[in-house]
MARGUBA-212370 format. One record per residue (C-alpha): residue number from 1; residue in one letter; y, x, z. Coordinates in nm, 4 decimals. Layout:
N
<rec i="NUM" aa="a" Y="Y" X="X" Z="Z"/>
...
END
This chain:
325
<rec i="1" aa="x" Y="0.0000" X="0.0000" Z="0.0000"/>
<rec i="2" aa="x" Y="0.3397" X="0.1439" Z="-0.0838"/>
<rec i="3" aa="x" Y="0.5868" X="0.0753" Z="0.1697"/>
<rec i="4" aa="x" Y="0.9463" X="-0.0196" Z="0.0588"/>
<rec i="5" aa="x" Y="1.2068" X="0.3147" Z="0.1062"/>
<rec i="6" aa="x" Y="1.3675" X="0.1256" Z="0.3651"/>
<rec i="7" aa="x" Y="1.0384" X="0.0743" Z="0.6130"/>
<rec i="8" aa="x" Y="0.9456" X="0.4073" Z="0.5345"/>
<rec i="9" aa="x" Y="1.2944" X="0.5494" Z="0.6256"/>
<rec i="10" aa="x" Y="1.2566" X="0.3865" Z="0.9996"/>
<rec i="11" aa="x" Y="0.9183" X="0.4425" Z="1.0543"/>
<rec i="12" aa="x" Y="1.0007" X="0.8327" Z="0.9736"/>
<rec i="13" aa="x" Y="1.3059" X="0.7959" Z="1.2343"/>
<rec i="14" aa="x" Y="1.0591" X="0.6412" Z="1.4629"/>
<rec i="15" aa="x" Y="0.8375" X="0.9413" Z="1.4540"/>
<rec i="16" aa="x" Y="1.0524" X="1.1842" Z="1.4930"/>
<rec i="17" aa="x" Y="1.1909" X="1.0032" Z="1.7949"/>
<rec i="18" aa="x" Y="0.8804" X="1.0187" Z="1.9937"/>
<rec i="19" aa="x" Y="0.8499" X="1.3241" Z="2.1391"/>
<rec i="20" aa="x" Y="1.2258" X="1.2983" Z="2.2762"/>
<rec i="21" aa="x" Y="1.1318" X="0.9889" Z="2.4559"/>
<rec i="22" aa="x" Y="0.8131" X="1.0957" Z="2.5608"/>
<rec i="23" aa="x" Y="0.9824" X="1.3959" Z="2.7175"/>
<rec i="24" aa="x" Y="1.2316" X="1.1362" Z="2.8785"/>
<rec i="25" aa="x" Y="0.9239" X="0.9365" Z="3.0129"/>
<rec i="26" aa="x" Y="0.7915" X="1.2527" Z="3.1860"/>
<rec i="27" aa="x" Y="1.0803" X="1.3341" Z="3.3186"/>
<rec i="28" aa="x" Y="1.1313" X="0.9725" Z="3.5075"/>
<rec i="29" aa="x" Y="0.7538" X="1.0100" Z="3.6143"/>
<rec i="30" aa="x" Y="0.7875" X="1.3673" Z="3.7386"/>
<rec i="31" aa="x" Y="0.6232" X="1.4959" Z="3.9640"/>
<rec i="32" aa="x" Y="0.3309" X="1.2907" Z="3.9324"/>
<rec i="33" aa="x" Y="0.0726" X="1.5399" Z="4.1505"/>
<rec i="34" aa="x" Y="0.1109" X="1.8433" Z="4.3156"/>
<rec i="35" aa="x" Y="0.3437" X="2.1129" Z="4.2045"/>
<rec i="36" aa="x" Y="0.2516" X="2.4842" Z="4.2763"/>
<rec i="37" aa="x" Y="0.5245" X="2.6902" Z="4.3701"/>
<rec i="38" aa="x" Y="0.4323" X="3.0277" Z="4.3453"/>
<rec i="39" aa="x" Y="0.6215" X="3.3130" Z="4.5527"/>
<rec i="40" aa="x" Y="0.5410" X="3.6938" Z="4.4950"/>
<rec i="41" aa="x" Y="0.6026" X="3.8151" Z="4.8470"/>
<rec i="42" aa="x" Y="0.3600" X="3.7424" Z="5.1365"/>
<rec i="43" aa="x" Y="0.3324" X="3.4860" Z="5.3641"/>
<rec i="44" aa="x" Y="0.6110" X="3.4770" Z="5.6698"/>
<rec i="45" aa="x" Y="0.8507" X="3.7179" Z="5.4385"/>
<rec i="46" aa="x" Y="1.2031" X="3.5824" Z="5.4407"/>
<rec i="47" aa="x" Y="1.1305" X="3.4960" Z="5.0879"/>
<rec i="48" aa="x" Y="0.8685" X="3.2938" Z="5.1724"/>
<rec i="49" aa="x" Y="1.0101" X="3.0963" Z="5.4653"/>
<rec i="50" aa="x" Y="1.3378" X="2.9717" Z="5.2152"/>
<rec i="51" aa="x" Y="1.0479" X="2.8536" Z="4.9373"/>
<rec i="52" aa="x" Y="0.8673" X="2.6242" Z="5.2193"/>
<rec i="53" aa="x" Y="1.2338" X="2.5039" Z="5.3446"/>
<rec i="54" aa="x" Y="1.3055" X="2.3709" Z="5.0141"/>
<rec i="55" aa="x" Y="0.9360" X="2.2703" Z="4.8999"/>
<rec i="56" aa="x" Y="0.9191" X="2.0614" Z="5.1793"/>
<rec i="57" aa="x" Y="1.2862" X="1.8865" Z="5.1027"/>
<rec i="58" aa="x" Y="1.1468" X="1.8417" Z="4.7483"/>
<rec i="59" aa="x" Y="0.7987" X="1.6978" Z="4.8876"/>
<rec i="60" aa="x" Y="1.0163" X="1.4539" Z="5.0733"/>
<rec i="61" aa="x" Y="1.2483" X="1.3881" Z="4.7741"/>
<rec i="62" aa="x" Y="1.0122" X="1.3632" Z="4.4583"/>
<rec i="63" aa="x" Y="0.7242" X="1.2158" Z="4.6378"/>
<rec i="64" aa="x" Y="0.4680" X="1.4740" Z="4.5691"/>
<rec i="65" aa="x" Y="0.3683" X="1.7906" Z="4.7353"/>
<rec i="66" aa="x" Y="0.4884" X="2.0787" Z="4.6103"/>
<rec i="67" aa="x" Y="0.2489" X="2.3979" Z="4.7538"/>
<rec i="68" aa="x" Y="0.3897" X="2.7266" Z="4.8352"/>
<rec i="69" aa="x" Y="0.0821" X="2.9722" Z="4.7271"/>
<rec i="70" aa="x" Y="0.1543" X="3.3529" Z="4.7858"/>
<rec i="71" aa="x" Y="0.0486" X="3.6015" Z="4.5079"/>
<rec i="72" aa="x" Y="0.1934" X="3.9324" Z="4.6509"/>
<rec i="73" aa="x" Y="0.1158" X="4.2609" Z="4.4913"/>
<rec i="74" aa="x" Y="0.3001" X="4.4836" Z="4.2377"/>
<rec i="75" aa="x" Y="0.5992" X="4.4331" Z="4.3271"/>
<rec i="76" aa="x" Y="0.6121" X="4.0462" Z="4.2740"/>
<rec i="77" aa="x" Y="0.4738" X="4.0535" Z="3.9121"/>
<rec i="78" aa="x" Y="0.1257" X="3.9163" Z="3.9541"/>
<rec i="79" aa="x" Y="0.2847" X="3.5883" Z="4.1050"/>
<rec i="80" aa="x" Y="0.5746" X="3.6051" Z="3.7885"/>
<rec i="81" aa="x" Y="0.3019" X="3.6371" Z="3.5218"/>
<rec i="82" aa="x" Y="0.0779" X="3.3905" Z="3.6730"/>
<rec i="83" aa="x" Y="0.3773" X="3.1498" Z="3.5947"/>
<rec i="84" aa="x" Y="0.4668" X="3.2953" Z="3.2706"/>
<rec i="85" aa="x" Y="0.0983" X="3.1940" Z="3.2033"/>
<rec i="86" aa="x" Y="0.1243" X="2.8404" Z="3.3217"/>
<rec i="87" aa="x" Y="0.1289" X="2.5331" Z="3.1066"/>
<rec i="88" aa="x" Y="0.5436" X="2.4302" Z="3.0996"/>
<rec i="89" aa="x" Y="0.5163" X="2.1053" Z="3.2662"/>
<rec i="90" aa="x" Y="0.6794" X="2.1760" Z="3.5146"/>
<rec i="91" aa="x" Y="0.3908" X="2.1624" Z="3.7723"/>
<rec i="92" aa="x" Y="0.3793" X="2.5419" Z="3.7949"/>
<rec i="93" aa="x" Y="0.7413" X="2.6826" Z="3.9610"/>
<rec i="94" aa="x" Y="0.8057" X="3.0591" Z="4.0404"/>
<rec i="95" aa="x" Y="1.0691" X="3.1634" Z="4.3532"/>
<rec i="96" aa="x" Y="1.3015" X="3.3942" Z="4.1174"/>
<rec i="97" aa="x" Y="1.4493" X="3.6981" Z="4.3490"/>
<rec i="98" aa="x" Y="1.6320" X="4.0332" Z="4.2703"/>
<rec i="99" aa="x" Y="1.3073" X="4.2229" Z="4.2243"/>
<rec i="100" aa="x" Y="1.2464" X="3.9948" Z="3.8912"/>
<rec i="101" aa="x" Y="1.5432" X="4.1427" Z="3.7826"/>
<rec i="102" aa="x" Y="1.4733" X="4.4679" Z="3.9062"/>
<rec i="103" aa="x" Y="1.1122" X="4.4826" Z="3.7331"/>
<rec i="104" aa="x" Y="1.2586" X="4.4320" Z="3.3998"/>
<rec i="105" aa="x" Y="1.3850" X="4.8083" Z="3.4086"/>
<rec i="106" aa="x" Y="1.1524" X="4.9429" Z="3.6750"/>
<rec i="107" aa="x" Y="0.8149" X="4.8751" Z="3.5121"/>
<rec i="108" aa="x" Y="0.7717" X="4.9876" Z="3.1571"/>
<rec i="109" aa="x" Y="0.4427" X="4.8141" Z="3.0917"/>
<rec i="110" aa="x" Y="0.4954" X="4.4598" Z="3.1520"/>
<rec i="111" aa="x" Y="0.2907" X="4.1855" Z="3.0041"/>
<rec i="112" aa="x" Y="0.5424" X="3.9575" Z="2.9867"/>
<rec i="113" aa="x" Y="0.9498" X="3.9621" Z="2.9385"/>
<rec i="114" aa="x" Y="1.1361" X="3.7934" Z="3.2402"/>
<rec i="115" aa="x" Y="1.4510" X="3.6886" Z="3.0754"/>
<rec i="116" aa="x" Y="1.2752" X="3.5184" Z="2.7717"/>
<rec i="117" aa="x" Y="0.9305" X="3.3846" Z="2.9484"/>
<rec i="118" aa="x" Y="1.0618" X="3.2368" Z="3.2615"/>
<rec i="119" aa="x" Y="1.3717" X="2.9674" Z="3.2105"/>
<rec i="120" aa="x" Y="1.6133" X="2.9420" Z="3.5086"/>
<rec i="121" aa="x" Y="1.6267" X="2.6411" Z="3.7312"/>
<rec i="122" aa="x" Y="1.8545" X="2.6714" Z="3.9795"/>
<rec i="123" aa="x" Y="2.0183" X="2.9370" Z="4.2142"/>
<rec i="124" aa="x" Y="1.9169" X="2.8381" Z="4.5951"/>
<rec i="125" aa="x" Y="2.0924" X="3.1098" Z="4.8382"/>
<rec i="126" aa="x" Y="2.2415" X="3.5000" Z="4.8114"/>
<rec i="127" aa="x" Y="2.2795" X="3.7265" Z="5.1333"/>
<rec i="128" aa="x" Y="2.4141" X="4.0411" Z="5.2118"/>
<rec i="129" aa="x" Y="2.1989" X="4.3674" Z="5.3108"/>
<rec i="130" aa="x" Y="2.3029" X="4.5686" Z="5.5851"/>
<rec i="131" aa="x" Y="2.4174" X="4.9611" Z="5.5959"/>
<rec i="132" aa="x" Y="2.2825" X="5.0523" Z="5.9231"/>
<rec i="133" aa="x" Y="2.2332" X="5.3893" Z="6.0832"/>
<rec i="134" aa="x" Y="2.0192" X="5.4962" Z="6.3602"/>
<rec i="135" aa="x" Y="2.2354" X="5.4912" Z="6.7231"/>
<rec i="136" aa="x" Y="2.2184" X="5.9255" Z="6.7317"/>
<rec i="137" aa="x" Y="2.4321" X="5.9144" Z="6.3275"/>
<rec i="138" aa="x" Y="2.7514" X="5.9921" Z="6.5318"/>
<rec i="139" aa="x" Y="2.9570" X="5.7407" Z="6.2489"/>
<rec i="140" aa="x" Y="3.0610" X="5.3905" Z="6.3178"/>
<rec i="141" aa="x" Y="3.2168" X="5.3318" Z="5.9674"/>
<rec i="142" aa="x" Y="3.1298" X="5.3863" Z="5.6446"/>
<rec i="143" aa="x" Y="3.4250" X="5.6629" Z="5.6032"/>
<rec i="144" aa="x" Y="3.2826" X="5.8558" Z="5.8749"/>
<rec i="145" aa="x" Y="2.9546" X="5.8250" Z="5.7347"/>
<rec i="146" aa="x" Y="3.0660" X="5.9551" Z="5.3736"/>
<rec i="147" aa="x" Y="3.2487" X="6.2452" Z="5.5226"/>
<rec i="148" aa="x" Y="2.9331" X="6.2905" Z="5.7563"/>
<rec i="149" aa="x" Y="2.6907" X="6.2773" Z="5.4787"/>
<rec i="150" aa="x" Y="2.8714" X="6.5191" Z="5.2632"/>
<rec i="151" aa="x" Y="2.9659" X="6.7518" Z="5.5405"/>
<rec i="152" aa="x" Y="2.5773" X="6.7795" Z="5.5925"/>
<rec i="153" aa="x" Y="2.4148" X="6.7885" Z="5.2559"/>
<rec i="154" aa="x" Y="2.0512" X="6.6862" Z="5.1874"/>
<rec i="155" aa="x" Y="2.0027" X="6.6300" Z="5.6122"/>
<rec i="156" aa="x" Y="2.0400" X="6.2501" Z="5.5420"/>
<rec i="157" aa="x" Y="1.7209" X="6.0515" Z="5.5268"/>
<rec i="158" aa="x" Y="1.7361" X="5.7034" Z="5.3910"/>
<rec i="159" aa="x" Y="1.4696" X="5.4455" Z="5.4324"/>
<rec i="160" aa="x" Y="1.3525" X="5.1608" Z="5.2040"/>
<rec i="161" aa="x" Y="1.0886" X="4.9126" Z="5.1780"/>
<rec i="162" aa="x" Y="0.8951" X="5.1186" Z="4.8955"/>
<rec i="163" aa="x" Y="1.0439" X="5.2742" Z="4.5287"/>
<rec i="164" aa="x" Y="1.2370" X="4.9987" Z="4.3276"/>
<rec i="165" aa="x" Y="1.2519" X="4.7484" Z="4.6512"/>
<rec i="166" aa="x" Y="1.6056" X="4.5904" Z="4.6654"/>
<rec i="167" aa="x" Y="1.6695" X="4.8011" Z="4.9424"/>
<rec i="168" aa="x" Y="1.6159" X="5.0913" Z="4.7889"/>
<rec i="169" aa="x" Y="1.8198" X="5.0368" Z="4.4889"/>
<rec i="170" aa="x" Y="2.1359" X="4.9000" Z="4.7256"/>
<rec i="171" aa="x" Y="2.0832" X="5.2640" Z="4.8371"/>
<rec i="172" aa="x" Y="2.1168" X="5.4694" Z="4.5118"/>
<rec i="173" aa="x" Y="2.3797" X="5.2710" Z="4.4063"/>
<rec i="174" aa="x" Y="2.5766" X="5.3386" Z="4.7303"/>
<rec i="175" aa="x" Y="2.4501" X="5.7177" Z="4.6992"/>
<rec i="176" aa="x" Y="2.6546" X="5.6765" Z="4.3030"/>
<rec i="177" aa="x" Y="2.9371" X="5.5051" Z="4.4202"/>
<rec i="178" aa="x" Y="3.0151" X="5.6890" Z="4.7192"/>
<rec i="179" aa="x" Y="2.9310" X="6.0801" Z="4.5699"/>
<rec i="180" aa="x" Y="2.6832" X="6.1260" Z="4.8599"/>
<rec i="181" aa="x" Y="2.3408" X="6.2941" Z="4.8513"/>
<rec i="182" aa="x" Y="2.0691" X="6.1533" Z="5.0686"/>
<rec i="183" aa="x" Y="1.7007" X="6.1884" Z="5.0650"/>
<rec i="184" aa="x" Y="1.4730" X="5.8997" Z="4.9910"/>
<rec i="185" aa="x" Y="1.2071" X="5.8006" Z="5.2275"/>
<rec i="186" aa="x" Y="0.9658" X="5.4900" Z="5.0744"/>
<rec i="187" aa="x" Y="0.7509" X="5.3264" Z="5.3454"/>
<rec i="188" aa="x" Y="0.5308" X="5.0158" Z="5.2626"/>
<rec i="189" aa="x" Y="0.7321" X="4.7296" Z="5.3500"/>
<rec i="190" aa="x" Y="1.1089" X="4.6971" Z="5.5463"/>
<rec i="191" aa="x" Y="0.8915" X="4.6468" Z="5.8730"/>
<rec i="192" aa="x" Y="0.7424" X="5.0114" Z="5.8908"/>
<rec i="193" aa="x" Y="1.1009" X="5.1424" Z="5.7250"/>
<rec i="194" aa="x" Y="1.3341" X="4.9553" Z="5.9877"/>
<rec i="195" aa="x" Y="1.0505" X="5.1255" Z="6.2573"/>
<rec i="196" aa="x" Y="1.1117" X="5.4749" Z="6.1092"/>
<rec i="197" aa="x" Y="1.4538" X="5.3944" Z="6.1517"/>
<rec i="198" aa="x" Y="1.4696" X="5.3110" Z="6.5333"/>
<rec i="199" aa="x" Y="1.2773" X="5.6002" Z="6.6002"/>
<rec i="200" aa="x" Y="1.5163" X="5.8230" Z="6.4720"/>
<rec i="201" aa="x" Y="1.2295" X="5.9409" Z="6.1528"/>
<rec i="202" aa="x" Y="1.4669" X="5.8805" Z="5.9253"/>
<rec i="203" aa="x" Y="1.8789" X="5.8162" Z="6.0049"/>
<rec i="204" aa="x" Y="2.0010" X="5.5580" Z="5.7229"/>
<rec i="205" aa="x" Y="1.8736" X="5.2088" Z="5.5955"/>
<rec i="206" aa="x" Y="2.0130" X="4.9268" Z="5.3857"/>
<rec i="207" aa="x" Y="1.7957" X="4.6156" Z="5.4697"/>
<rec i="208" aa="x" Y="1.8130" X="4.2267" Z="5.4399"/>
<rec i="209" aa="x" Y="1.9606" X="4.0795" Z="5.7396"/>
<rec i="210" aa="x" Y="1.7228" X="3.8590" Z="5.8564"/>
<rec i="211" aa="x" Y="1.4489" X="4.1483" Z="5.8549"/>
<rec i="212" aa="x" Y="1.7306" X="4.3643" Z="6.0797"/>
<rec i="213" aa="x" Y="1.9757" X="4.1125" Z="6.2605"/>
<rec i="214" aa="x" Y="1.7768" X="4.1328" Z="6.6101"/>
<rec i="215" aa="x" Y="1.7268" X="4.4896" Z="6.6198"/>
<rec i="216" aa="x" Y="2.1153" X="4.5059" Z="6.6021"/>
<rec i="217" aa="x" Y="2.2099" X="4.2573" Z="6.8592"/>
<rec i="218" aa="x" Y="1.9632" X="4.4629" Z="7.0564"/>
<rec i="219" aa="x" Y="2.1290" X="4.7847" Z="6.9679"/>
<rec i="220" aa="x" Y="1.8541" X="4.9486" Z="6.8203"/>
<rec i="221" aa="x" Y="2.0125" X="5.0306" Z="6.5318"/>
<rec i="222" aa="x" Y="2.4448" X="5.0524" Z="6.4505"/>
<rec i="223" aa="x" Y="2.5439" X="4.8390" Z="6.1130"/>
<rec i="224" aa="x" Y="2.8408" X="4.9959" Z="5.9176"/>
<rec i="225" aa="x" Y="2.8544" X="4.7287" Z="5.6598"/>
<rec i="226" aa="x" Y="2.7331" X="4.4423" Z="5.4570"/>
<rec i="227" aa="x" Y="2.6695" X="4.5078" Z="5.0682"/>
<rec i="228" aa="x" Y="2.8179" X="4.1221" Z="4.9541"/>
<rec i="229" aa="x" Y="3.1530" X="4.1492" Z="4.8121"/>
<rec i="230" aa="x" Y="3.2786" X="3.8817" Z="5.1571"/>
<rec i="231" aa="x" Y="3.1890" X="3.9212" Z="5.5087"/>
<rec i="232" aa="x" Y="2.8711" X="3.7466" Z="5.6503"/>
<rec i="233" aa="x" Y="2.8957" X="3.4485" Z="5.8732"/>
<rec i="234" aa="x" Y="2.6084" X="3.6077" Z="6.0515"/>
<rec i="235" aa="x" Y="2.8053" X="3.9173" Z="6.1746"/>
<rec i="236" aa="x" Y="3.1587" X="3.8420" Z="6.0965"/>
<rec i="237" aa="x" Y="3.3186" X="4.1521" Z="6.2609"/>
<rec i="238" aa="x" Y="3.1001" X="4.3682" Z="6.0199"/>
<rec i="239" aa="x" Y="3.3568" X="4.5067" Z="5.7197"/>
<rec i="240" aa="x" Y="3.1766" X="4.5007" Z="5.3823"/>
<rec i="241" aa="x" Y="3.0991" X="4.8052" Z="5.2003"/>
<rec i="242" aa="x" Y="3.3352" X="4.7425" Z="4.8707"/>
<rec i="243" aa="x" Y="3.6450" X="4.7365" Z="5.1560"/>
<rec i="244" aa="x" Y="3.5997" X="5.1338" Z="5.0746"/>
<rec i="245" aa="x" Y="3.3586" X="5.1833" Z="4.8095"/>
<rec i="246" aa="x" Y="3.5845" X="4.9301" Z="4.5551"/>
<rec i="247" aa="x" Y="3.3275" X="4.7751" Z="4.3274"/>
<rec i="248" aa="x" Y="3.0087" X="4.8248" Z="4.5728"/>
<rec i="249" aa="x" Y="2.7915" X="4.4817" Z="4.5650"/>
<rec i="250" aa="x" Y="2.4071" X="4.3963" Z="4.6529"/>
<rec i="251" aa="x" Y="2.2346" X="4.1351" Z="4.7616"/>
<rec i="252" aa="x" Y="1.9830" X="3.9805" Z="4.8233"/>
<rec i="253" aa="x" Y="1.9149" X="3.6458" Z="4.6439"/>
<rec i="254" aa="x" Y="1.6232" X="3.3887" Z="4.5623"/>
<rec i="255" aa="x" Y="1.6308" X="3.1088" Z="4.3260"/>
<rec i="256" aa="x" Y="1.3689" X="2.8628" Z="4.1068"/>
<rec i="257" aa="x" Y="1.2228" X="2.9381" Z="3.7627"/>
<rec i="258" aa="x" Y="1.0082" X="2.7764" Z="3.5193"/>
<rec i="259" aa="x" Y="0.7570" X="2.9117" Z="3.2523"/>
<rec i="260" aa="x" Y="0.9599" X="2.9166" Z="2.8850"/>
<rec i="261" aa="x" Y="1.0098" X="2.5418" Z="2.7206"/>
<rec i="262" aa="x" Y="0.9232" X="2.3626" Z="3.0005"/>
<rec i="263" aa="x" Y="1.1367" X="2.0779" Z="2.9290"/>
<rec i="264" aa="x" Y="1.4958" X="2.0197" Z="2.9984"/>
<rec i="265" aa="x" Y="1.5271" X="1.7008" Z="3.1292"/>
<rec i="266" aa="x" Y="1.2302" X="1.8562" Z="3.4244"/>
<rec i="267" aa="x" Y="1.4249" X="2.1424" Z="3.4615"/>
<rec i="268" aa="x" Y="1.7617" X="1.9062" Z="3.5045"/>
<rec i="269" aa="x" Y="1.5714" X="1.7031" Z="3.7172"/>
<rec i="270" aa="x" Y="1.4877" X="2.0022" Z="3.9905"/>
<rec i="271" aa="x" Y="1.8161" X="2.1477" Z="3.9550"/>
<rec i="272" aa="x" Y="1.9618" X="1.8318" Z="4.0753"/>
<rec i="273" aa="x" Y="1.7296" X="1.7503" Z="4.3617"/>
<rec i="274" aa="x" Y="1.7582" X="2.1460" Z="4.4964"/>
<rec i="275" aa="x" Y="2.1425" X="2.1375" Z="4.4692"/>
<rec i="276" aa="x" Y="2.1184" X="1.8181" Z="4.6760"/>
<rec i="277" aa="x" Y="1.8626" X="1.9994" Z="4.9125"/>
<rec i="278" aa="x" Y="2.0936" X="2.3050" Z="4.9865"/>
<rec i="279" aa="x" Y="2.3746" X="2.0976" Z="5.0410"/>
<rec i="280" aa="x" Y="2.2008" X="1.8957" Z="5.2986"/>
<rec i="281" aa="x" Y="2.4017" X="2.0158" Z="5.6573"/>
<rec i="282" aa="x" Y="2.0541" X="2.0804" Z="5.8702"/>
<rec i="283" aa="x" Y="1.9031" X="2.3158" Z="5.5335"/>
<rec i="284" aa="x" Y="2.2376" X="2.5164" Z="5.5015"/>
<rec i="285" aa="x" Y="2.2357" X="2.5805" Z="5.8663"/>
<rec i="286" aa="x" Y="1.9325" X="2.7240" Z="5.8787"/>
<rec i="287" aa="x" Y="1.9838" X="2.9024" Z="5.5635"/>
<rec i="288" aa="x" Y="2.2915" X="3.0429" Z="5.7337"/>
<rec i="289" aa="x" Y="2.0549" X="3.1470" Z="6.0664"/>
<rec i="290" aa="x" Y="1.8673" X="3.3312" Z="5.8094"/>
<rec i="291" aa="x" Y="2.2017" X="3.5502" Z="5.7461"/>
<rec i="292" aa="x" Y="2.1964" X="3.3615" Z="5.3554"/>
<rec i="293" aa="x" Y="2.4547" X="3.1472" Z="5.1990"/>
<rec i="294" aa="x" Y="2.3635" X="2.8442" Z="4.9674"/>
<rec i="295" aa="x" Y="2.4580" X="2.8780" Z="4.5615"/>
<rec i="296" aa="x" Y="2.4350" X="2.5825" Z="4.4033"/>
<rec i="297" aa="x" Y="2.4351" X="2.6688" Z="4.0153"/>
<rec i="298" aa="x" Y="2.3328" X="2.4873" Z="3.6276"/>
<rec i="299" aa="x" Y="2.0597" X="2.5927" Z="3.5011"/>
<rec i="300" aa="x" Y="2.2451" X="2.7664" Z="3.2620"/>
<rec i="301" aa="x" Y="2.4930" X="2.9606" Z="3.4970"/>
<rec i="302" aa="x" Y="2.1513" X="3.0673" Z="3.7010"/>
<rec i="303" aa="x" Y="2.0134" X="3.2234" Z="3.3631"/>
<rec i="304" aa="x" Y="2.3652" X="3.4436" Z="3.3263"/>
<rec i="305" aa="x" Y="2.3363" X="3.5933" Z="3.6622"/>
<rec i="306" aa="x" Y="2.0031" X="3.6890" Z="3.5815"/>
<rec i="307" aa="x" Y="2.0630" X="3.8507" Z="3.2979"/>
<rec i="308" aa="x" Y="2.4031" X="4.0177" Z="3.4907"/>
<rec i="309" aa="x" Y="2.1500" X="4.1383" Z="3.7778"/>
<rec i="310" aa="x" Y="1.8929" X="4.2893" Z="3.5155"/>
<rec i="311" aa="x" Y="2.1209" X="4.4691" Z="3.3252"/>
<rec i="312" aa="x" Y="2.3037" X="4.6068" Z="3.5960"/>
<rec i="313" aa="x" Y="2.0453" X="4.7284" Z="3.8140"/>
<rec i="314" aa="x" Y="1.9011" X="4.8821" Z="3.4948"/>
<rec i="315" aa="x" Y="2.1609" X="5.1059" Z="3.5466"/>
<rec i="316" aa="x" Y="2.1250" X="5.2102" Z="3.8635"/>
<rec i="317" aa="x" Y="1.7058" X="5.2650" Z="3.8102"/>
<rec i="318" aa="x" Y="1.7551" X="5.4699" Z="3.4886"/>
<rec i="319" aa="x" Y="2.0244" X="5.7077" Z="3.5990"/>
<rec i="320" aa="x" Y="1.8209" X="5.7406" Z="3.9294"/>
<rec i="321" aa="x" Y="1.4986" X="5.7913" Z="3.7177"/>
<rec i="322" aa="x" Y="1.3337" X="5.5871" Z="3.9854"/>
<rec i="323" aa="x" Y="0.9910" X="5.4990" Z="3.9425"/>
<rec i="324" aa="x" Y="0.7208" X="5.2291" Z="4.0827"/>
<rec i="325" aa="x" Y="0.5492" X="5.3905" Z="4.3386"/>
END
């Protein structure tokens, strides 16, 4: 049967209509089971403990579950490229930090490129690190610890959580910026770093500020500074870095992603209900006992800091030639 050009014409307009409203459909029945939100870091890491704050606001939003399930190891990129791998349907999320954009420089050998495979969802916090010193350092600001550091060459050891950690790379940049040589000291996670540091093994650290906050009210270690371009709520007094090292900026930040062409109107629909979720008064506060503040971002403004991050602490890994370890 021939149909007349007119039928034909709709039908065709029909078709090609489909999969936009089926994608609309999906969307307005999303989530319909349980989502998996995979974090690279280990269980109890600070990490970790933001991804169940806002999984369970989700849960409670969206109906559905949505399952925090650890995959730590190499230096979050077996949970990334288990994502990566993931149907994009949006039941398979990935907790985006600064070591994803880290990785992109730091590995050469990746199976998978972050940028293009994983597509942003939204921004959820960004905190400051801490330049802290052992109590015996005899500085109390980061001028006296330049001049310190330079009148004493190569004596200057400077813990991190392991080669390439966020820590670590706060530290060469500062090393850069501020024309100061210090020696490098990885240990296998901030917990055995920040104990090297109390006991006087090594006499420098930059670390998150939850991981270090109580050994500093207990005056087990001195802070200088905060890395963040503004002071932290969590320690107020604290100067930042940048207010004498002009341009100096870390942090430490964490943030939702989706496996490539998962589809917009899912990804819309997450970015709403987590900039809803970090606005909520009880979530920001404990956010901001966690030393964080909440960033509420598109989609699209989430993907540009990325790429800002990567490309900047590209920088800093090749002209430190630091490698995994």
């Amino acid at each position: 049967m021939k149909l007349p050009r007119r039928t034909f014409l709709q039908l065709a307009e029909g078709a090609a209509a489909l999969p936009a409203v089926s994608r609309i459909a999906a969307a307005q029945t999303y989530p319909s089971r349980p989502v998996r939100w995979i974090n690279g870091t280990a269980a109890g890491s600070a990490p970790d403990i933001v991804a169940r704050l806002i999984g369970q606001w989700l849960s409670q939003r969206l109906g559905q579950p949505f399952v925090i399930e650890n995959r730590p190891g190499a230096g979050t990129n077996i949970g990334t490229e288990a994502v990566v791998r993931a149907l994009p349907d949006g039941y398979s999320l990935l907790l985006v930090t600064q070591s994803n954009a880290i990785n992109a420089t730091l590995y050469e050998n990746l199976n998978f490129n972050f940028i293009r495979d994983i597509a942003p969802v939204a921004s959820i916090s960004r905190g400051p690190l801490v330049m802290e010193v052992n109590p015996s350092v005899p500085v109390k600001t980061v001028p006296e610890f330049i001049a310190y550091a330079k009148a004493n060459p190569g004596k200057l050891n400077m813990a991190s959580a392991g080669s390439g950690t966020p820590q670590h790379v706060a530290g060469e940049l500062f090393k850069m910026m501020a024309g100061v040589n210090m020696l490098h000291v990885p240990y296998r996670g901030s917990p055995f770093a920040l104990t090297a540091l109390i006991a006087g093994e090594v006499q420098v650290m930059f670390d998150t500020l939850p991981a270090s906050i109580e050994h500093i009210k207990a005056g087990q270690i001195r802070p200088l500074a905060v890395t963040t371009t503004s002071r932290s709520e969590a320690l107020p007094d604290l100067p930042t870095v940048s207010e004498f090292v002009p341009g100096y900026e870390a942090s430490s930040w964490y943030g939702v992603g989706a496996p490539a062409n998962t589809p917009a109107e899912i990804i819309d629909k997450l970015n709403k209900e987590i900039n809803a979720g970090i606005a909520d008064s009880q979530i920001k506060a404990r956010l901001a006992d966690l030393g964080v503040a909440v960033v509420q971002t598109s989609p699209a403004e989430f993907g540009k800091f990325i790429v800002e991050e990567t490309e900047k602490w590209g920088k800093v890994i090749r002209a430190a030639n630091i490698k995994p370890d």
